[in-house]
N, C-alpha and C positions, 0 to 999 in steps of 0.2 A: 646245425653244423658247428663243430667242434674245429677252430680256427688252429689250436694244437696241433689237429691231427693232420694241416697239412692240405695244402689246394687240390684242387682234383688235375690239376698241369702239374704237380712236380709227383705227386701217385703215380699219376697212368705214366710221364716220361720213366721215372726210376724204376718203374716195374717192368718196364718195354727193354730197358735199357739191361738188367740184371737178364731175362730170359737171352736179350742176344749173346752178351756176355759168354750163356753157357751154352752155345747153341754154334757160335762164330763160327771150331774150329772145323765141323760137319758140314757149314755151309761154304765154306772154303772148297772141303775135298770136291762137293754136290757141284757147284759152279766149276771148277775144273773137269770136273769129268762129263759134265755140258757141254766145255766146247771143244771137245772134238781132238783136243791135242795132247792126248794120254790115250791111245786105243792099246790095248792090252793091258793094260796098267788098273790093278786092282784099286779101291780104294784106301788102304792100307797104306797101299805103297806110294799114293798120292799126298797121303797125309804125313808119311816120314820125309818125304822130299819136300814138300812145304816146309815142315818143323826146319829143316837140315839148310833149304834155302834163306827161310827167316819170314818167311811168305806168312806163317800161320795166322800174323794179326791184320796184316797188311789191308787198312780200308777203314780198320777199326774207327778212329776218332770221327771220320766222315758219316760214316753209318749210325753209330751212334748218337750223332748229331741231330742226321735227320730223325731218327729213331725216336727221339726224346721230341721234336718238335710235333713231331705228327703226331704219336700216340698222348703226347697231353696236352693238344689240340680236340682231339677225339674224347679224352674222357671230359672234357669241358663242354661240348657237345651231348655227351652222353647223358652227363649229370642236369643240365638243362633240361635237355629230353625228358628226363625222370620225372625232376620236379615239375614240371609242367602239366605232365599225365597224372601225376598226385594229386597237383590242386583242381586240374577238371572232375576228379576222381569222387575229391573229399565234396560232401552238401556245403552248401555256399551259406553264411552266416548272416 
């Protein structure tokens, strides 16, 4: 384990964290058009009314929070998991 390269909690949160980033503004229009109070209303035109209301990021630092707790929670978990099954893996010395 190369300590340079960085724990496996701040990996798996900044990676978790950069895909929501580009993903936010499609789950915005996805969750509006969920609940029911846009019927007729394309997604397009959901997502110019966001941008236009100021709505598009609205959540962000909240989400992102948990974002970053959970997912490099998991990859520390994960990476556990790994090494674990590695060393059952490798003949014992």
């Amino acid at each position: 384990n190369n300590p340079a390269a960085g724990s496996p909690f701040l990996k798996g949160g900044l990676c978790a964290n950069l895909a929501w980033l580009t993903i936010w503004p499609l789950d915005v229009v996805k969750s509006r058009l969920q609940s029911g109070h846009y019927p007729g209303k394309s997604p397009w035109a959901i997502l110019q009314d966001a941008i236009r209301d100021g709505h598009l990021y609205r959540g962000l630092v909240p989400g992102l929070t948990r974002s970053f707790i959970a997912n490099g929670c998991s990859m520390v978990v994960y990476k556990h998991v790994e090494q674990s099954l590695l060393d059952r893996r490798s003949p014992q010395k």
